[in-house]
C-alpha positions in Angstrom: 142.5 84.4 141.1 142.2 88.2 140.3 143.6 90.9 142.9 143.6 94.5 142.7 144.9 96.7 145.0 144.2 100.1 146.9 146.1 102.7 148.5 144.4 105.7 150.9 145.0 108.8 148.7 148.3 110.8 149.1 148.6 114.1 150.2 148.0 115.5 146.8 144.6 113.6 146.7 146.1 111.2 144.3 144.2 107.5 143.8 145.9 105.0 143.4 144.8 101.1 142.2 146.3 98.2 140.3 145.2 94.7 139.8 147.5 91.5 139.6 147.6 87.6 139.4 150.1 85.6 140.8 151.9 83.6 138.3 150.1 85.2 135.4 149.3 88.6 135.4 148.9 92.0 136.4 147.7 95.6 136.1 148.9 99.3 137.6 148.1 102.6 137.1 149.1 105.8 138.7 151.2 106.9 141.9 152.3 109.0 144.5 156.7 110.0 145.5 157.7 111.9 147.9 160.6 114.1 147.3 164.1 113.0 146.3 162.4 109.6 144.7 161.2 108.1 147.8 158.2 106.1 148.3 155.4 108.2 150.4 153.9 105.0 150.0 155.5 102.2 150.8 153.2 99.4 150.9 149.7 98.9 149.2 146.8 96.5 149.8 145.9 93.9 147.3 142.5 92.7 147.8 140.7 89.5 145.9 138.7 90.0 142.9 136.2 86.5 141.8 133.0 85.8 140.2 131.7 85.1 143.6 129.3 87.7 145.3 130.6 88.5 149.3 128.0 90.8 150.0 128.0 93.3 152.9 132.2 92.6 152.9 132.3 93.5 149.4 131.9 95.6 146.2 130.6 94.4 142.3 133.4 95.9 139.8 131.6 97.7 137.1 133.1 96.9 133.3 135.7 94.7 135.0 135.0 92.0 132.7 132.8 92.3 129.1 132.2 88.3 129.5 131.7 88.0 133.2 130.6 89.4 136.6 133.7 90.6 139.1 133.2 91.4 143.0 136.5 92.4 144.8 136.2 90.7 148.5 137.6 93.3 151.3 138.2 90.8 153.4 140.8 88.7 151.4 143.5 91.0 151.4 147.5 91.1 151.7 149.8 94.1 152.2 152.5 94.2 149.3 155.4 96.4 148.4 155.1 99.1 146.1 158.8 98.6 145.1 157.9 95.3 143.8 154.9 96.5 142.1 157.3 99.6 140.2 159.0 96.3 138.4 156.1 95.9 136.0 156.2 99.6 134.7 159.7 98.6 132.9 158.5 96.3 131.0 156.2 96.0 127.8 155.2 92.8 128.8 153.8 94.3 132.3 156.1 91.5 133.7 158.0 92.2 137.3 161.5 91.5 136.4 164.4 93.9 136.5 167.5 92.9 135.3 171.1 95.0 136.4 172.3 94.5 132.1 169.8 96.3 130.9 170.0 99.8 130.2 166.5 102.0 131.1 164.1 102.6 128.1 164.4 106.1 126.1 161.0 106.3 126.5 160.8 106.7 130.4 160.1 110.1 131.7 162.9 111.8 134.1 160.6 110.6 137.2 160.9 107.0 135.9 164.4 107.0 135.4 165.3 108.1 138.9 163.2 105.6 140.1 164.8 103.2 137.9 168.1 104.1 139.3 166.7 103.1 143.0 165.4 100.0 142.0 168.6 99.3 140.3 170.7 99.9 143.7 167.8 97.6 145.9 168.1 94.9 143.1 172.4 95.5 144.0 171.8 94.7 147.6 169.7 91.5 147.4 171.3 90.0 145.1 174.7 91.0 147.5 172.9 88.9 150.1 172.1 86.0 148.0 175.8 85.4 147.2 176.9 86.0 150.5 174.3 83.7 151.8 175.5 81.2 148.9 173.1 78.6 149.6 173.6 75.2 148.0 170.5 73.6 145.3 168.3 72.4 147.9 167.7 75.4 149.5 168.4 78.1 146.5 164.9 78.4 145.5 163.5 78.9 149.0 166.0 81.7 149.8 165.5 83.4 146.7 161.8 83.3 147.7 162.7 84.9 151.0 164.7 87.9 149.7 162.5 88.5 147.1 159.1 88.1 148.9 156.6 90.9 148.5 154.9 90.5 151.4 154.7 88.3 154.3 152.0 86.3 153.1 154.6 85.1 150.3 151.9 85.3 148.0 154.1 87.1 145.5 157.7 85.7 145.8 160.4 85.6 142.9 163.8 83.8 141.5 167.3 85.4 141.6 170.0 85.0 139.1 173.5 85.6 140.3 174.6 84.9 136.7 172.1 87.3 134.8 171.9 89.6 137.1 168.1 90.0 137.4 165.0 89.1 139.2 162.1 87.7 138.1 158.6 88.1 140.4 155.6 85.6 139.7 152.9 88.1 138.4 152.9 90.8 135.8 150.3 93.4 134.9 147.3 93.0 132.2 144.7 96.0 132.8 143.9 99.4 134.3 141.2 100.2 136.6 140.4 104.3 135.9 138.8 107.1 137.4 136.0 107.5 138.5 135.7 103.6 139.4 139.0 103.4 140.7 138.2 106.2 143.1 134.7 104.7 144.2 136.3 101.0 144.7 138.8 103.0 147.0 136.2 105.1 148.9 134.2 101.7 149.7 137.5 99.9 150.9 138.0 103.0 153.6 134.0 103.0 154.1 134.5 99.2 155.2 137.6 99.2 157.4 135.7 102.5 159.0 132.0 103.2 160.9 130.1 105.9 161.6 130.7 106.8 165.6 127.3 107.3 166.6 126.5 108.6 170.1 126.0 105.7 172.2 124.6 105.6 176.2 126.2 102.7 178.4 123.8 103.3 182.1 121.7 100.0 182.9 119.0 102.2 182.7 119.2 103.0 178.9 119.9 99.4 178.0 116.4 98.1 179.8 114.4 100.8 178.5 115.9 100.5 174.6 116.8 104.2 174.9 120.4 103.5 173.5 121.7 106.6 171.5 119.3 108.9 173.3 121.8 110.4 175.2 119.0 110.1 178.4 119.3 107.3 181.0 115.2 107.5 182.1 111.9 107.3 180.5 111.4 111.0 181.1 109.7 112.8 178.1 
């Protein structure tokens, strides 16, 4: 299963959209911070991508796939955290771990390593509340699932290592989704969840003589 997620564009007109598997893989590309490093955005909507067509609910992604045909399904979607999302862009690999060891690259730009610095302190705290908690083996992997769910769907969850120091998410990213297509996929998500609101007349009148949206309640000319 292929997702790929939207986000409305930020107040500098900025699209955003990323694509991810759980367990396998992933894909991001762009974003929008607020000042000081915070997230304008805090959340994002992942929404399925298959080879099956949902018509009126859905949208065909052009050049998705050379071999195959991709629809993305506006329906099946979950709300996920961009925090958990930013783990992918510090690794080579595209997978969301983040580990407290290991330094930031040199190749990060000054935005990144702020941000890199945030994650680091949020990484600090849950893994603060996973040895305080200090559950025994039975119920280690399900509280590690807990703290490090993404959203509340638990569709993408994670393990915690008190003795490395790091977190480890079950998806990573493979591809990017660009401009202009990116930007059209997004316009049909908001098209969807919105409707035009045309005029509409609610008198008994207009109902029994079809003249809904006439703005008239009689069969005057």
């Amino acid at each position: 299963m292929m997702l790929v997620w939207f986000a409305i564009p930020g107040a500098t007109g900025q699209t955003l959209a990323h694509g991810y598997v759980p367990g396998t893989r992933a894909r991001k590309v762009g974003r929008y911070r607020g000042n000081g490093g915070a997230d304008a955005v805090k959340e994002v909507t992942l929404a399925e991508i298959s080879d099956e067509d949902p018509g009126r609910i859905g949208r065909l992604v052009d050049f998705f796939d050379n071999k195959a045909i991709a629809f993305v399904n506006f329906k099946k979607t979950v709300s996920v955290r961009l925090t958990c999302l930013d783990l992918c862009v510090f690794n080579i690999d595209g997978l969301a771990k983040f580990s407290l060891n290991d330094p930031p690259s040199e190749l990060l730009i000054p935005a990144w390593e702020k941000r890199h610095g945030i994650i680091r302190k949020e990484l600090e705290g849950i893994l603060k509340k996973f040895s305080a908690l200090n559950p025994n083996a039975k119920h280690r992997d399900q509280v590690a699932r807990l703290l490090t769910r993404a959203d509340n769907l638990e569709v993408f969850t994670g393990k915690l290592s008190l003795e490395k120091s790091n977190i480890e998410l079950n998806f990573r990213r493979v591809a990017r989704l660009l401009p202009p297509r990116s930007t059209a996929l997004v316009k049909a998500y908001c098209e969807f969840l919105n409707r035009d609101a045309f005029e509409h007349t609610f008198g008994h009148d207009a109902i029994a003589t079809g003249s809904e949206g006439s703005g008239r309640t009689d069969n005057s000319p």
